[in-house]
C-alpha positions in Angstrom: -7.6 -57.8 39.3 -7.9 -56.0 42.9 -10.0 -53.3 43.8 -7.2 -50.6 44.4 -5.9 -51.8 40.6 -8.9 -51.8 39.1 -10.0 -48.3 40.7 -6.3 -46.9 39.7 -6.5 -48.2 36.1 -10.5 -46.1 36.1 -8.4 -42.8 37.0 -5.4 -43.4 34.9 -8.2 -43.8 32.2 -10.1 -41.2 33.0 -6.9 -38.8 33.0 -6.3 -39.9 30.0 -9.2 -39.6 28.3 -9.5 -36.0 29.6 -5.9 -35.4 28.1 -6.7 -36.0 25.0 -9.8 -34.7 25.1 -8.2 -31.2 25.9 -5.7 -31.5 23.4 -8.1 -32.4 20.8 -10.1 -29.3 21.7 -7.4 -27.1 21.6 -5.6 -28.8 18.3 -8.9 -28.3 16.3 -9.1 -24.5 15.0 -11.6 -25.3 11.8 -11.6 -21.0 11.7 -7.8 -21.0 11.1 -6.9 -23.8 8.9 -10.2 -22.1 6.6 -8.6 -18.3 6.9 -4.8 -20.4 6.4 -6.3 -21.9 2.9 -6.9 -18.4 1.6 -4.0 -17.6 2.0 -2.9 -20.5 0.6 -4.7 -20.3 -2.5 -3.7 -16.8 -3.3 -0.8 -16.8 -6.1 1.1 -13.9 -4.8 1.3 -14.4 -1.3 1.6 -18.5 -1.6 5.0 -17.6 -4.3 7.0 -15.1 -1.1 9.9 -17.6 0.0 8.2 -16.9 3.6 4.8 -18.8 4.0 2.5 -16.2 5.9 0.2 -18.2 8.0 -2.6 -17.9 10.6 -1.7 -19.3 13.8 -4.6 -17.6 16.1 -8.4 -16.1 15.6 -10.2 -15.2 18.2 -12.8 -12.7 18.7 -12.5 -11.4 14.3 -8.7 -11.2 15.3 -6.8 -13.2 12.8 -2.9 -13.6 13.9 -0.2 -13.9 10.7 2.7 -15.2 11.6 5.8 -12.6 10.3 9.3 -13.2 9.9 10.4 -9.8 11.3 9.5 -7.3 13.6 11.3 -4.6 16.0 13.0 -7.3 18.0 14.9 -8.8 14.1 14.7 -6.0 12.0 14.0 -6.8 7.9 17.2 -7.4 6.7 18.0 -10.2 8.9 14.8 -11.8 7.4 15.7 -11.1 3.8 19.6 -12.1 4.1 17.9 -16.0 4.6 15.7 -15.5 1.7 18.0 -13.6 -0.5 21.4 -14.9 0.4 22.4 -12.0 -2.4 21.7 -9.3 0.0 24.0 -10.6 2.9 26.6 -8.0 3.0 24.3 -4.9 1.6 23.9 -2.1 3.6 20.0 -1.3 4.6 20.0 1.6 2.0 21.2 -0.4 -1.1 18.6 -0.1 -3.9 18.4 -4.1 -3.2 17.7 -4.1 0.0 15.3 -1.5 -0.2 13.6 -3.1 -2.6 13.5 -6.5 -1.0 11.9 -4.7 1.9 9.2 -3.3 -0.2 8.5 -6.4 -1.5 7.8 -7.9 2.2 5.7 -5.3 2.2 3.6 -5.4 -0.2 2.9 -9.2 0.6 2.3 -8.1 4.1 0.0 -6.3 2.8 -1.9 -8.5 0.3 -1.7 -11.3 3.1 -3.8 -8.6 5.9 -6.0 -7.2 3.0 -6.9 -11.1 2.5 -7.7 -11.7 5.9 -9.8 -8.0 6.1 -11.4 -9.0 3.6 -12.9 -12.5 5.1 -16.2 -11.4 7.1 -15.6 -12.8 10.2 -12.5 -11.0 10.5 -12.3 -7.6 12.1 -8.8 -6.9 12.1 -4.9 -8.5 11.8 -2.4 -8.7 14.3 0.7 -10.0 13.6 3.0 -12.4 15.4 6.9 -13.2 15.6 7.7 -16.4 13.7 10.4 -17.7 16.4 10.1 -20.8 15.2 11.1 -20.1 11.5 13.7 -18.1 12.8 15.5 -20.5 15.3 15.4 -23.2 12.6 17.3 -20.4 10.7 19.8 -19.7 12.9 18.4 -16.1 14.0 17.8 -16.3 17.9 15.4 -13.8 19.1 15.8 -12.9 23.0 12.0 -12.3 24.6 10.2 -8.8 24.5 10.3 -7.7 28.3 
């Protein structure tokens, strides 16, 4: 081997070492996947049709990923989940309660999180993903 292949195949090496090193460090979130288990492990919130999970904590924010929010308002959400409520208008008794039951697992899923003491307070974050797979585009907040 050469001295300008040999030095080329150190860089290319080094690169990508570093590469994986930062992908590594930014692919290992121990603090999420252990706030992610609990809810996990709790029966109400683990049985919704819509996995609540922690994508993000940083500085006692935990970030729960949500399958709705001003930009795909509730009954887009709950039309996947409960092909039933397709055609109901947003004040049928069915659709209301649907909503209140995304609620109240909203709810258990942030008091879950408050309750973990590293974890200050809850924001919550647009599950694009989920929703694309679904078929529900959601155009970016300006």
């Amino acid at each position: 081997m050469d001295r300008f292949t040999r030095i080329y195949s150190i860089v290319i090496g080094i690169i990508v070492i570093g590469a994986l090193a930062v992908w590594i460090g930014s692919a290992w979130k121990p603090q999420v996947w252990e706030l992610d288990q609990v809810l996990e492990a709790d029966p109400l919130v683990s049985s919704y049709p819509y996995r609540f999970r922690v994508v993000s904590f940083e500085n006692g924010v935990a970030t729960i990923s949500t399958p709705r929010s001003f930009d795909v308002p509730a009954y887009r959400f709950l039309a996947i989940i409960h092909p039933n409520l397709t055609n109901k208008a947003d004040n049928d008794p069915e659709m209301i309660a649907a909503q209140q039951e995304l609620i109240d697992h909203q709810k258990r899923a942030q008091g879950l999180m408050l309750a973990q003491p590293q974890v200050e307070s809850v924001e919550w974050e647009l599950d694009t993903q989920w929703l694309a797979a679904r078929g529900i585009s959601v155009s970016p907040t300006p």
